[in-house]
SENUMAR-995235 format. One record per residue (C-alpha): residue number from 1; y, x, z; residue in three letters. Coordinates in steps of 0.1 Angstrom, whole numbers. Layout:
BEGIN
[pt NUM,[Y,X,Z],'ALA'] ...
This chain:
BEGIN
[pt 1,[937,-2011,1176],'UNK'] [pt 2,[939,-1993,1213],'UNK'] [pt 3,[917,-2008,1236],'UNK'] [pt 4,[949,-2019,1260],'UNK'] [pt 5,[924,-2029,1290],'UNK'] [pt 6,[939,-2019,1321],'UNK'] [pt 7,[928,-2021,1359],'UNK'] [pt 8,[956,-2038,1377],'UNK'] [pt 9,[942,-2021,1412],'UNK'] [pt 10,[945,-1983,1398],'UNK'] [pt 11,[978,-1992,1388],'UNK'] [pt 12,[992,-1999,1426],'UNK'] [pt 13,[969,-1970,1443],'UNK'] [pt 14,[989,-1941,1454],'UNK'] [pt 15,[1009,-1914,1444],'UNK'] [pt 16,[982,-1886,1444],'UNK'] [pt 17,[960,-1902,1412],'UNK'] [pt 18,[959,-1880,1385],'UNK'] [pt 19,[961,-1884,1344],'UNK'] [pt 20,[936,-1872,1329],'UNK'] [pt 21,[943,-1859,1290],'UNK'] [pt 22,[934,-1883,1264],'UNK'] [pt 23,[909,-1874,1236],'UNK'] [pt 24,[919,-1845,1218],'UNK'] [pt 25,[950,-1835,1240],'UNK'] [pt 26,[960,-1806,1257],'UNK'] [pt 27,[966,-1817,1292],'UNK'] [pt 28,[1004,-1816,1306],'UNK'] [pt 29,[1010,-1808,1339],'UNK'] [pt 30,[1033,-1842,1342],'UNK'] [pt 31,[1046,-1842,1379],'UNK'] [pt 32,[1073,-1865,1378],'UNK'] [pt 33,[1051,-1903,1376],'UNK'] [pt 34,[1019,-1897,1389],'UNK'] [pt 35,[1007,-1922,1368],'UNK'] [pt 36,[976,-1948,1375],'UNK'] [pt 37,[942,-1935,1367],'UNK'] [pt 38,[929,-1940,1326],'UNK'] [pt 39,[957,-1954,1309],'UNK'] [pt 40,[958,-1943,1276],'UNK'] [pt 41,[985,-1935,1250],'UNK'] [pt 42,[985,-1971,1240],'UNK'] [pt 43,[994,-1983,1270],'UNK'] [pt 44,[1022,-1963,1273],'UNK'] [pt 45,[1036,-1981,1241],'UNK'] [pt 46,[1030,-2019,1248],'UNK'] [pt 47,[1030,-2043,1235],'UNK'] [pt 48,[1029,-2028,1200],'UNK'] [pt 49,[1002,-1999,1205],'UNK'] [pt 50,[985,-2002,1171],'UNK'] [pt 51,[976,-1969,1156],'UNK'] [pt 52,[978,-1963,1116],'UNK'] [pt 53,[980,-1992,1092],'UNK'] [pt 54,[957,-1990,1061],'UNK'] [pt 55,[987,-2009,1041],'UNK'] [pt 56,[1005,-1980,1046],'UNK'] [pt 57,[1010,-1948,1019],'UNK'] [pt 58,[1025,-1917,1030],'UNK'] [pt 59,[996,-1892,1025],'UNK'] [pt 60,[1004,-1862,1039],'UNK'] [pt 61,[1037,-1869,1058],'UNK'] [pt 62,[1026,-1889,1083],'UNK'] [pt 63,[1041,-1875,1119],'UNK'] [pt 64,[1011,-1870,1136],'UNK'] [pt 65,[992,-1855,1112],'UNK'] [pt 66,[995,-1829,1081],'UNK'] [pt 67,[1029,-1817,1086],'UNK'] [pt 68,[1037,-1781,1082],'UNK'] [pt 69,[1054,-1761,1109],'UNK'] [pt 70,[1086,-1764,1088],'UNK'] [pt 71,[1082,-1799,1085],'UNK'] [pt 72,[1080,-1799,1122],'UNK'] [pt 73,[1107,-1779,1129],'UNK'] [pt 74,[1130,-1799,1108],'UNK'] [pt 75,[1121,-1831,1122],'UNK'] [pt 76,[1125,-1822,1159],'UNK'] [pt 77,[1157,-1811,1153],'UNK'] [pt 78,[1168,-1845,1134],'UNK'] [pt 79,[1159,-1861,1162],'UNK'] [pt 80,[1172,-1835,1191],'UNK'] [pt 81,[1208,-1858,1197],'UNK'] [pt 82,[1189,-1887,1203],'UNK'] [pt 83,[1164,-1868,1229],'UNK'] [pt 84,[1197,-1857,1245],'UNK'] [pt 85,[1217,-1889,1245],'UNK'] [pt 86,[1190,-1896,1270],'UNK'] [pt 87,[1201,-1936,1267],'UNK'] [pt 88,[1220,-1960,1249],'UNK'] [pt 89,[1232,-1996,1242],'UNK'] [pt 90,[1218,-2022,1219],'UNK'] [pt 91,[1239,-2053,1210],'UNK'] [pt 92,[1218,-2087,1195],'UNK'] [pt 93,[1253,-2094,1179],'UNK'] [pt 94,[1235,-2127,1161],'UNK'] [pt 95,[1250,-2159,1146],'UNK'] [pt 96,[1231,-2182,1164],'UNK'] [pt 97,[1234,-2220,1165],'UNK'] [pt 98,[1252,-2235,1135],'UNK'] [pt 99,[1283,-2216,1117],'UNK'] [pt 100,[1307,-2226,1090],'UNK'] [pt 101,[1317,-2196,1069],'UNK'] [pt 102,[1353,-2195,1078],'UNK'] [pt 103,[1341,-2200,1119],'UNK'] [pt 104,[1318,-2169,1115],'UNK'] [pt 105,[1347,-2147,1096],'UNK'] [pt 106,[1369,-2158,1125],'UNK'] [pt 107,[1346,-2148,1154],'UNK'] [pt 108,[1335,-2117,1137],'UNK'] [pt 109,[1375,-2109,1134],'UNK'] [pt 110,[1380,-2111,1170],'UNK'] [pt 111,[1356,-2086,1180],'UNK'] [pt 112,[1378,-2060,1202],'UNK'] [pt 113,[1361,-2030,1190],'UNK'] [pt 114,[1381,-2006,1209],'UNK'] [pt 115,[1369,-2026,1244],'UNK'] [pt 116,[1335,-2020,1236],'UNK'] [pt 117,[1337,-1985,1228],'UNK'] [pt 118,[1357,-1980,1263],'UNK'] [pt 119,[1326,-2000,1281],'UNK'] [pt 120,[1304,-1977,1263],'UNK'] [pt 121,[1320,-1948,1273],'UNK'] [pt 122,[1325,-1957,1308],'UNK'] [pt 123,[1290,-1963,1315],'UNK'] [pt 124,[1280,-1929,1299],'UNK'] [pt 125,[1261,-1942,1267],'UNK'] [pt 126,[1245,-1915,1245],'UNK'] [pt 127,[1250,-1940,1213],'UNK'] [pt 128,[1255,-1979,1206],'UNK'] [pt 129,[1231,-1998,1181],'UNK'] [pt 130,[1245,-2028,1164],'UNK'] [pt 131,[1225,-2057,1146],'UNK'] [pt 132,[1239,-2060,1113],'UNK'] [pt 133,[1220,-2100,1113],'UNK'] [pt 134,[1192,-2119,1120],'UNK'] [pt 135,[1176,-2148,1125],'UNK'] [pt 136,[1202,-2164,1104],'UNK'] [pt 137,[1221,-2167,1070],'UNK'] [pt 138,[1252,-2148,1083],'UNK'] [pt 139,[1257,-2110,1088],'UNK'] [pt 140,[1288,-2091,1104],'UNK'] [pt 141,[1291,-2065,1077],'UNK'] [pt 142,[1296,-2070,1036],'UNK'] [pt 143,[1272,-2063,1013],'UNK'] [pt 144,[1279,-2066,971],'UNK'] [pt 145,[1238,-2066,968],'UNK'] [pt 146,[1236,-2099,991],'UNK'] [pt 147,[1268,-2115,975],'UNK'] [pt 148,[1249,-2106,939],'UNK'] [pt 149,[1213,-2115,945],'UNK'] [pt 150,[1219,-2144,974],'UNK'] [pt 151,[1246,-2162,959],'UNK'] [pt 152,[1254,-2198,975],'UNK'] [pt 153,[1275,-2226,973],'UNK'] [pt 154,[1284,-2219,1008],'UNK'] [pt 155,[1298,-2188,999],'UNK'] [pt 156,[1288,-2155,1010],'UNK'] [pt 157,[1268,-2156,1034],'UNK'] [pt 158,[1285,-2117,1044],'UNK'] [pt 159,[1315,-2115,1066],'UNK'] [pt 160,[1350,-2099,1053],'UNK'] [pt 161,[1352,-2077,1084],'UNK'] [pt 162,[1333,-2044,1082],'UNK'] [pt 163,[1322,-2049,1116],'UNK'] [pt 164,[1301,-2019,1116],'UNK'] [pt 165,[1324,-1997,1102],'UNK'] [pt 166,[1354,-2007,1125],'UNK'] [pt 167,[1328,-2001,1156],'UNK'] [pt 168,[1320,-1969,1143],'UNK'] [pt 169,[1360,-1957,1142],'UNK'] [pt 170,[1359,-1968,1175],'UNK'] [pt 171,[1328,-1953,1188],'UNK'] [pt 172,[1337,-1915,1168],'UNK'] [pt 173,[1365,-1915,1186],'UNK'] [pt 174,[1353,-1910,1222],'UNK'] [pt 175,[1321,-1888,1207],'UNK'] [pt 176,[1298,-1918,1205],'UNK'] [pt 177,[1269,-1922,1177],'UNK'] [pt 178,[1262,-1952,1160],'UNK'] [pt 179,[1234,-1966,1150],'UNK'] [pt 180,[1224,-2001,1134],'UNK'] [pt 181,[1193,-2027,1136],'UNK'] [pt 182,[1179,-2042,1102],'UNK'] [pt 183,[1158,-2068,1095],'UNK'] [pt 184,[1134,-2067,1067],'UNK'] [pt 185,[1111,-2099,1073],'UNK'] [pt 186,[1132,-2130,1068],'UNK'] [pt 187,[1163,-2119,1049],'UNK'] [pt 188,[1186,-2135,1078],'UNK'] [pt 189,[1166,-2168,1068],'UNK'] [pt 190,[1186,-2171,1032],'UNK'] [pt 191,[1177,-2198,1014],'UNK'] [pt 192,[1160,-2180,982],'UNK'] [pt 193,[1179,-2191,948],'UNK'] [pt 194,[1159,-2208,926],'UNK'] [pt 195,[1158,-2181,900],'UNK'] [pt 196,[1150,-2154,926],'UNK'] [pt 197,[1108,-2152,925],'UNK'] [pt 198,[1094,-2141,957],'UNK'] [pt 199,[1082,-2106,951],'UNK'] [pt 200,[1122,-2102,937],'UNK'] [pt 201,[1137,-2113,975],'UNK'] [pt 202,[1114,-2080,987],'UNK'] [pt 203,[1133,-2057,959],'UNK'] [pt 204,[1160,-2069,962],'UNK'] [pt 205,[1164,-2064,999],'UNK'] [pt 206,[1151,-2028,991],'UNK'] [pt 207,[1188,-2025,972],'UNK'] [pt 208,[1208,-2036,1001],'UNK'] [pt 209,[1192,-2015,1029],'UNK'] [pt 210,[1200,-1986,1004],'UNK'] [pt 211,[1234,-2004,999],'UNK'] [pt 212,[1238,-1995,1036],'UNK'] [pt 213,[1223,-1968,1042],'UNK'] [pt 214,[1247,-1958,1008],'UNK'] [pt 215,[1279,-1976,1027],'UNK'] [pt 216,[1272,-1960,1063],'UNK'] [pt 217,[1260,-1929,1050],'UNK'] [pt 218,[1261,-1902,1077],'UNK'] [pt 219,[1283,-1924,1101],'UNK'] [pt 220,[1248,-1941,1108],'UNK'] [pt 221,[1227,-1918,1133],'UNK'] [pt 222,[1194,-1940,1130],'UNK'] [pt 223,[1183,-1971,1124],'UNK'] [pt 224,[1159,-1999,1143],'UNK'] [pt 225,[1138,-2018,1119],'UNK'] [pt 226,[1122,-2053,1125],'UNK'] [pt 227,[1100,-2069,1106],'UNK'] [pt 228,[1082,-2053,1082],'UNK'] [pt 229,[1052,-2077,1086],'UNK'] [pt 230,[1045,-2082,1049],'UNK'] [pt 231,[1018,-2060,1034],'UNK'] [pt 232,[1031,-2051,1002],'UNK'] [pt 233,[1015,-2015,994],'UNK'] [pt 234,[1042,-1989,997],'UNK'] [pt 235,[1069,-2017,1006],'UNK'] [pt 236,[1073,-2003,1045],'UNK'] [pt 237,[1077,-1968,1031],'UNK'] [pt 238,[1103,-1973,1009],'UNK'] [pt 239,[1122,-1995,1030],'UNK'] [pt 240,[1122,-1963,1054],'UNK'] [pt 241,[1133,-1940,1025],'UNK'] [pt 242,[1156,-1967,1011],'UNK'] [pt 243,[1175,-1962,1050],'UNK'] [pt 244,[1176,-1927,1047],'UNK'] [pt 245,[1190,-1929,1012],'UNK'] [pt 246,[1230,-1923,1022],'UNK'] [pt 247,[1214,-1899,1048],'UNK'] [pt 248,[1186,-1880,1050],'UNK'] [pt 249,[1190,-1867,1085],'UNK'] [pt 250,[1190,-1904,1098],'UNK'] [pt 251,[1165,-1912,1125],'UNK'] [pt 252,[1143,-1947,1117],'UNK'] [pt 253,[1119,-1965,1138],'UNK'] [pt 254,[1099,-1997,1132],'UNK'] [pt 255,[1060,-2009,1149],'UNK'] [pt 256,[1045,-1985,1121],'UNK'] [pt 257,[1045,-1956,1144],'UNK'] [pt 258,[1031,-1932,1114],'UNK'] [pt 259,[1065,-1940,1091],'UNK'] [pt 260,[1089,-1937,1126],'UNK'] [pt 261,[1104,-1909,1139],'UNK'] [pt 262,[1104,-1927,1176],'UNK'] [pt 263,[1083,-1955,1193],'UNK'] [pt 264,[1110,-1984,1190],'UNK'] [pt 265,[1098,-1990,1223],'UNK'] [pt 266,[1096,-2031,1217],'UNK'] [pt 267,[1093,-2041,1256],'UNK'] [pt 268,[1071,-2070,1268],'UNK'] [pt 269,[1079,-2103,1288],'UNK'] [pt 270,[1057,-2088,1322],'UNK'] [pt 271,[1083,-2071,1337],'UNK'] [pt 272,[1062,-2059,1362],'UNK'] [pt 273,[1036,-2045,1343],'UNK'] [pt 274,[1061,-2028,1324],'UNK'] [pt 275,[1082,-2009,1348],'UNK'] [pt 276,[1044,-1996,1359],'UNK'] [pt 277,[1030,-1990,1327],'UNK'] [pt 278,[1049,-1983,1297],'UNK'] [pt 279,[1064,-1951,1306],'UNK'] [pt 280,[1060,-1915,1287],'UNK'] [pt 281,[1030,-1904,1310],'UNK'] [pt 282,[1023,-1884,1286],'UNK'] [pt 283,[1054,-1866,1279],'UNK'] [pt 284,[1084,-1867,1253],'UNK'] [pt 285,[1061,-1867,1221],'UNK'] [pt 286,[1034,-1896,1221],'UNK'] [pt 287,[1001,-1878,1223],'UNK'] [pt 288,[988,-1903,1191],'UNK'] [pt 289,[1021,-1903,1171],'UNK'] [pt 290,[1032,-1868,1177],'UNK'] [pt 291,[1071,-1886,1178],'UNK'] [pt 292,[1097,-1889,1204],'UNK'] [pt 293,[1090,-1914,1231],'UNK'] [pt 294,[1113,-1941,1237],'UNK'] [pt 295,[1115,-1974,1253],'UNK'] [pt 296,[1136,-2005,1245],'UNK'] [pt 297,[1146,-2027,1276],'UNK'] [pt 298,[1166,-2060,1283],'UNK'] [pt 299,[1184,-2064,1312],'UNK'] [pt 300,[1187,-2099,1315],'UNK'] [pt 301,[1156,-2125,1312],'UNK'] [pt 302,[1152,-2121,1280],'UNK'] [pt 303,[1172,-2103,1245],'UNK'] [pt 304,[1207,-2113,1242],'UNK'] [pt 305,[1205,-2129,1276],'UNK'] [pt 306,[1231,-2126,1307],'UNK'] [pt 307,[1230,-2115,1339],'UNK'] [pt 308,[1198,-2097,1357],'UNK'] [pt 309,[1164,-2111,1369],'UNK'] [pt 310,[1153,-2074,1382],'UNK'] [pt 311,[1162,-2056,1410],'UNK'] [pt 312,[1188,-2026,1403],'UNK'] [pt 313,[1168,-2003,1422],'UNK'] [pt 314,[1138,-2009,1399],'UNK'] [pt 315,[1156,-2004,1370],'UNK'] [pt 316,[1174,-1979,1375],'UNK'] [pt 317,[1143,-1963,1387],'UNK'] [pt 318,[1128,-1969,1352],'UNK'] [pt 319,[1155,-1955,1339],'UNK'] [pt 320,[1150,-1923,1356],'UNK'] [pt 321,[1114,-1921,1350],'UNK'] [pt 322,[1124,-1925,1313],'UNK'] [pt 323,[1142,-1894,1312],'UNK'] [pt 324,[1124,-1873,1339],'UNK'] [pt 325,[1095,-1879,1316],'UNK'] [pt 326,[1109,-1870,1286],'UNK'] [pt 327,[1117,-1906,1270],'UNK'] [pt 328,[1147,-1919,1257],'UNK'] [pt 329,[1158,-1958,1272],'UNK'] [pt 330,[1179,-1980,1251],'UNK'] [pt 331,[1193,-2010,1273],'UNK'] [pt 332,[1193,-2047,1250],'UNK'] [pt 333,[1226,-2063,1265],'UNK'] [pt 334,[1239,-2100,1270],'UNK'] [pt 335,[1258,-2114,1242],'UNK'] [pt 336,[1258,-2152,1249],'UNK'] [pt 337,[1272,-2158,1282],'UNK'] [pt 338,[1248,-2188,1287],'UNK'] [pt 339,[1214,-2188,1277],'UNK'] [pt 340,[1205,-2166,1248],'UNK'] [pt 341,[1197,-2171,1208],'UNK'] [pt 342,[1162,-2173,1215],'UNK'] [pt 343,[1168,-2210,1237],'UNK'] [pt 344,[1196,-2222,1216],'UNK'] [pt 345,[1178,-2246,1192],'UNK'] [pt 346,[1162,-2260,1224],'UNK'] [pt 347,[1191,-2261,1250],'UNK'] [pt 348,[1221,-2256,1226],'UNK'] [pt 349,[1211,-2259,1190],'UNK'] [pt 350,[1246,-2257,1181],'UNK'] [pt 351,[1256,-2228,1202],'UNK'] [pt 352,[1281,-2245,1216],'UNK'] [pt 353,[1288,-2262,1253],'UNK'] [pt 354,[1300,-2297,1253],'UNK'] [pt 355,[1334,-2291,1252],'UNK'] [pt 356,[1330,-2274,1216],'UNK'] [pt 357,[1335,-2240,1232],'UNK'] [pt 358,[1308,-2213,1219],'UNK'] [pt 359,[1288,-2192,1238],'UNK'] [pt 360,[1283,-2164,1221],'UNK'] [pt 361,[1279,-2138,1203],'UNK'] [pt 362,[1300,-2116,1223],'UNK'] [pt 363,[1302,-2077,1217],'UNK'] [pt 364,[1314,-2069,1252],'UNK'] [pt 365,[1293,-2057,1282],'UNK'] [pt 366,[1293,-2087,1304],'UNK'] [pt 367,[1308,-2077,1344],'UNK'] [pt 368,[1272,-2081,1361],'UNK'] [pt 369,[1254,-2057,1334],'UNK'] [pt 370,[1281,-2035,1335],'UNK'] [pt 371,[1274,-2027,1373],'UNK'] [pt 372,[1241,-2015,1362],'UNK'] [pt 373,[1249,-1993,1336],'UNK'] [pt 374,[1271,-1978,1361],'UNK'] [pt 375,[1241,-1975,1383],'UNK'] [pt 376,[1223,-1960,1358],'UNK'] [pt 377,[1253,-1935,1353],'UNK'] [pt 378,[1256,-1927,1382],'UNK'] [pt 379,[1214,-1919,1381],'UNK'] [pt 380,[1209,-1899,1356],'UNK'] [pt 381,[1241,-1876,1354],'UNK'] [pt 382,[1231,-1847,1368],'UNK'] [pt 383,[1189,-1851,1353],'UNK'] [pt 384,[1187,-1830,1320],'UNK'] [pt 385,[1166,-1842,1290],'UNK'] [pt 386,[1136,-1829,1298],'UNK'] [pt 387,[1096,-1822,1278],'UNK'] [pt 388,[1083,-1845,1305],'UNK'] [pt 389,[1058,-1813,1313],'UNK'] [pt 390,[1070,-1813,1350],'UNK'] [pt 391,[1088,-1793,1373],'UNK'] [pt 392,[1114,-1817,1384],'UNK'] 
């Protein structure tokens, strides 16, 4: 682990402290941040900051180490769109509170993907990532490896929409890449069959990332991987390669930076220490990691959550940094219109308001949010990607 002490009064000094080069690293001339004096790499990725995981076994492929200038060439140019998209939009689409099948079909079936590919194109998005579940029995896309393996008296617990794939027409048509957010450490929270043993759940959910990754194929640019807490030798890796599996070119990220080919960027509750502090300081490729920087951000309180409890100014200023420096931002979007799925078995365990209504999931960029991607349009138009090596 990073030593990820910081002094709060460096942090707020002036604009003429310099960064001095971590360990090992040639010094870049970084002009754009001026950033606080001794923060190191890890900093730069909290709250996850942890460097290579014993668990893990990829000898001689890991990103910041061993690779061959080939290697190297081929990987920065598999990751060269998403550099360029310069930022995105992530939706916690999630079933949360309590769903009959038929409800969940329903809602799913309602989603006006065309709408959502107009917001994203109005507010200049560089791509759109989509959870396919969590946090819950149901998903919004099919999968024959779920149906199979997780079968229920409940029925499937898959939807009959190809949400996914629909969004994806939509998105391809106005030149917009998707990409999709998989979770590996609670299998949506499926009850486990009694014949399933538990070291079968973990295959088994091998064969249905590569069921998407199959399904998708190249119309999925990338994916966003959560979980991944279990330390099952070699279990991490091959969920990565089972991902890649219908596309080889596809981008992958998790909080094992060594099997990633970007910092997913997880952002913390401070919001204030963040704007300051996790920023590329150190350019587009993390100085540890030797992978392309990114950050992921909510705009509301909180994931999933409405409206805005920053200032627009200070996040669009984030935003800017972001890019000046070489980063990539992905901006997490409401999708319950009151509260958010991380509050609903407390204030709404039903995720529903007393008059039966629900409040959410929606796939739709709420009016308020909206105004800031616009902002944040309107911001970074005219600023190229950049190294993050200065000059601007």
């Amino acid at each position: 682990m990073q030593d990820n002490s910081f002094d709060q009064s460096a942090a707020m000094a002036g604009d003429s402290i310099s960064l001095p080069p971590p360990q090992g690293v040639e010094p870049v001339p970084y002009s754009t941040l001026n950033p606080p004096e001794g923060i190191t790499p890890a900093q730069t990725r909290e709250p996850f900051s942890w460097s290579e995981d014993p668990t893990v076994d990829q000898p001689g492929r890991l990103p910041r180490k061993n690779w061959t200038p080939q290697e190297r060439k081929a990987y920065e140019a598999r990751v060269a769109w998403f550099h360029e998209a310069k930022y995105g939009l992530f939706f916690h689409y999630l079933s949360g509170g309590t769903w009959a099948l038929e409800e969940w079909n329903q809602w799913v079936d309602a989603v006006d993907v065309e709408r959502v590919a107009d917001q994203a194109k109005a507010v200049g998005a560089g791509y759109v990532i989509l959870t396919l579940g969590q946090n819950h029995i149901y998903s919004c896309a099919p999968n024959p490896v779920i149906d199979d393996l997780w079968k229920s008296e409940l029925g499937p617990y898959t939807s009959r929409r190809d949400l996914p794939m629909d969004l994806w027409k939509a998105l391809a048509r106005r030149g917009i890449p998707l990409m999709l957010y998989f979770a590996t450490d609670n299998q949506y929270q499926m009850p486990r069959p009694p014949t399933m043993k538990n070291a079968d759940r973990f295959e088994g959910w091998l064969k249905v990332g590569q069921w998407y990754s199959d399904h998708y194929g190249a119309k999925c640019k990338g994916w966003w991987v959560d979980g991944l807490g279990e330390a099952i030798p070699g279990y991490r890796v091959n969920i990565c390669q089972a991902l890649k599996h219908g596309n080889p070119d596809a981008i992958v990220t998790s909080g094992f930076y060594e099997i990633s080919d970007f910092t997913h960027g997880h952002c913390m509750e401070d919001w204030d220490r963040q704007s300051r502090i996790v920023k590329p300081f150190y350019g587009r490729w993390d100085p540890e990691f030797n992978i392309q920087w990114h950050v992921l951000q909510y705009i509301g309180p909180t994931w999933g959550a409405p409206g805005c409890d920053k200032k627009q100014e200070d996040l669009v200023q984030y935003a800017v940094d972001v890019v000046r420096g070489g980063g990539v931002f992905t901006f997490d979007l409401g999708t319950f219109k009151e509260g958010c799925f991380h509050l609903l078995p407390k204030d709404c365990p039903t995720g529903r308001k007393p008059d039966g209504s629900r409040i959410g999931p929606f796939l739709e960029i709420q009016p308020d949010q909206f105004t800031i991607l616009e902002a944040v349009r309107d911001a970074l138009k005219d600023i190229p990607p950049s190294d993050g090596s200065g000059g601007h």
